[in-house]
C-alpha positions, 0 to 999 in steps of 0.5 A, a space after each residue: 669766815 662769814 658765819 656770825 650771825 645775830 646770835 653769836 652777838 647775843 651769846 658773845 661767840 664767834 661761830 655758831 656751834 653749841 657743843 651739847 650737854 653730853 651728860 658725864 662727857 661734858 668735862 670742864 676741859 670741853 666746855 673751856 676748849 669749845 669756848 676757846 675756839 670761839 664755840 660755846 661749851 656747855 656743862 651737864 649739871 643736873 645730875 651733880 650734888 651742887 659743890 660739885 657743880 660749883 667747883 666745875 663751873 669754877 673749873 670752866 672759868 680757870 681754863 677761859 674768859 670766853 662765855 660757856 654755860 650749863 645744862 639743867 633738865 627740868 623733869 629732875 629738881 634743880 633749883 638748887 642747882 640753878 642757884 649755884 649757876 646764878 650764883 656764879 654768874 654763868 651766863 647762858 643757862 639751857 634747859 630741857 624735857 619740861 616747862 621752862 616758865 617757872 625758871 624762866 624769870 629767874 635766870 632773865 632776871 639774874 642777868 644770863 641768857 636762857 636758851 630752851 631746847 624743844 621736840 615739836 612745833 607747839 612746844 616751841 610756841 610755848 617756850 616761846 611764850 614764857 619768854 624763852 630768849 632763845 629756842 633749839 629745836 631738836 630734831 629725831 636724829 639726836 643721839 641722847 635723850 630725845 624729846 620728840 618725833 619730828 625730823 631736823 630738817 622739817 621741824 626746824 623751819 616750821 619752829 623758825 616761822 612759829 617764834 619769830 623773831 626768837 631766834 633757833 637753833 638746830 640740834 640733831 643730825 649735824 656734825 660737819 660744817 655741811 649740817 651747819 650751813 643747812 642749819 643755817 639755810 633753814 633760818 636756824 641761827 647755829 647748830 647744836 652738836 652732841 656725838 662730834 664731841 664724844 670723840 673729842 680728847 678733852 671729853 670723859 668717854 670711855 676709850 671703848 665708846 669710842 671706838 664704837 662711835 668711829 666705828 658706827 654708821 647712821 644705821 647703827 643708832 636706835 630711837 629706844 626707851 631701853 636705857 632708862 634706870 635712872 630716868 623713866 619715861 625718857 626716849 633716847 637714841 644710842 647705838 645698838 649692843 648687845 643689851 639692846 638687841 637681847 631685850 628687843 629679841 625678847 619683845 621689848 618687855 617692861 622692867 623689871 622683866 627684861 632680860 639680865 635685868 639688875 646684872 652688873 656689867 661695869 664697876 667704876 673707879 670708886 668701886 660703885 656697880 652699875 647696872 644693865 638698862 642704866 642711863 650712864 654711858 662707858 666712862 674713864 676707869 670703869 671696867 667690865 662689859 662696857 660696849 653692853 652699856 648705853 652708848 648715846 649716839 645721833 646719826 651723825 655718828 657717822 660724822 666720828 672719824 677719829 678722836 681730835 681736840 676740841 678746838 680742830 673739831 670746831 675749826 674744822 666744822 667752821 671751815 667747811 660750812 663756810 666753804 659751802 655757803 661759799 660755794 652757795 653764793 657764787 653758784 651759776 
């Protein structure tokens, strides 16, 4: 399967599939089950008191000795966090949604990789500079939180020919092995993949997300700032509901005067509320209006054909992008 590239050396992985920070989704049994496959897993922590994080990373390391790492976005305060990572030798630490300078020598100088994900052209220039060791390039396409407003499929070589030599890789659209062997074609050097691993069995979702999510098309996403309890200001792609389409029948107002503002609509398994417009996606042991919740999705929802394991989910897309940089390379 002639897939690896520099890299998979760099990360110590054998294929080039990242499986994205899915928030809550991203279980330790994900992380682990990707890392097995040869992927890399990826843990969310920013949001989890630091002994929680721990034991997670902790978690990781019981299930593999493959490489993983973990997740911190820097518009929230994660220094505590990035201590315990460092702490426990993870050794590939990504960040987003801020400026990655001030914990850049940090994580270079314990020892892990540090990757740093990017909206735009200058913004990879500047993560560039502060010494980034590698750069995802997040197009529009991206289920979840967004950062900018540029396609995939243009923003990622004009990243690729900004950083030279730092090496990129694609986030946003991709959830076969065809968007991985575009990816590649575009001088990315892997994929990062979110919503293909919602769907998978070891991922924390709801069994309501994910019916929506096999259920969805391309069609189904919307680019937003509707779900923003929780985090402000921060655009995201999910797939339309009905709390979507009332507060856009409404105009799109601003809280706290959108429509059903502070209604619960899901209760958990601790017994916590959770309100309309928050950030939290369906999760296992909730009950209540869950399809009216934020149900993070990129277009390649239409990529999510049933629930697998994570390790036929990596296969499966490592298996067809080879076949189509095959098929590439033996063209007439």
């Amino acid at each position: 399967m002639m897939l690896r590239t520099p890299l998979c050396d760099r990360l110590g992985i054998e294929i080039p599939i990242v499986q994205a920070p899915v928030g809550s989704a991203a279980t330790p049994e994900l992380v682990a089950a990707v890392s097995e496959a040869g992927g890399l897993g990826m843990l969310a922590l920013t949001w989890q008191h630091p002994e929680q994080a721990r034991r997670n990373i902790q978690r990781v390391r019981e299930l593999t000795s493959r490489p993983f790492g973990a997740n911190l976005v820097l518009d929230f305060r994660v220094h505590d966090l990035l201590a315990v990572c460092l702490h426990e030798a993870v050794p590939i630490i990504s960040t987003f949604w801020g400026d990655p300078a001030p914990v850049g020598a940090v994580i270079r100088g314990a020892g892990a990789v540090h990757l740093h994900t990017v909206g735009s052209v200058p913004e990879a220039a500047d993560a560039a500079a502060a010494g980034v060791d590698v750069i995802v390039a997040q197009g529009w396409e991206a289920g979840g939180h967004v950062r900018g407003r540029t396609t995939t499929m243009a923003l990622v070589p004009a990243v690729v020919d900004t950083v030279h030599p730092v090496p990129v890789m694609a986030a946003g659209g991709i959830g076969d092995g065809r968007g991985l062997a575009a990816a590649l074609a575009l001088g990315a050097q892997g994929a990062w993949l979110g919503t293909r691993f919602l769907a998978a069995v070891e991922a924390f979702t709801h069994e309501v997300y994910r019916q929506h999510l096999i259920a969805a098309g391309p069609d189904d996403t919307v680019h937003t700032g509707c779900f923003d309890g929780g985090w402000p200001d921060a655009p995201h792609r999910a797939l339309r509901n009905g709390t979507l389409r009332r507060w856009e029948q409404a105009g799109s107002p601003p809280r706290p005067n959108r429509p059903g503002e502070g209604d619960v609509i899901a209760v958990d398994a601790n017994g916590i509320a959770h309100h309309r417009y928050e950030d939290l996606m369906p999760l296992p042991g909730m009950t209540g209006a869950l399809a009216e919740m934020a149900m993070y999705a990129g277009q390649s929802v239409q990529f999510v054909k049933e629930v697998r394991p994570a390790r036929h989910i990596v296969g499966d897309i490592a298996t067809q992008a080879a076949a189509c940089l095959d098929r590439l390379r033996h063209a007439p």
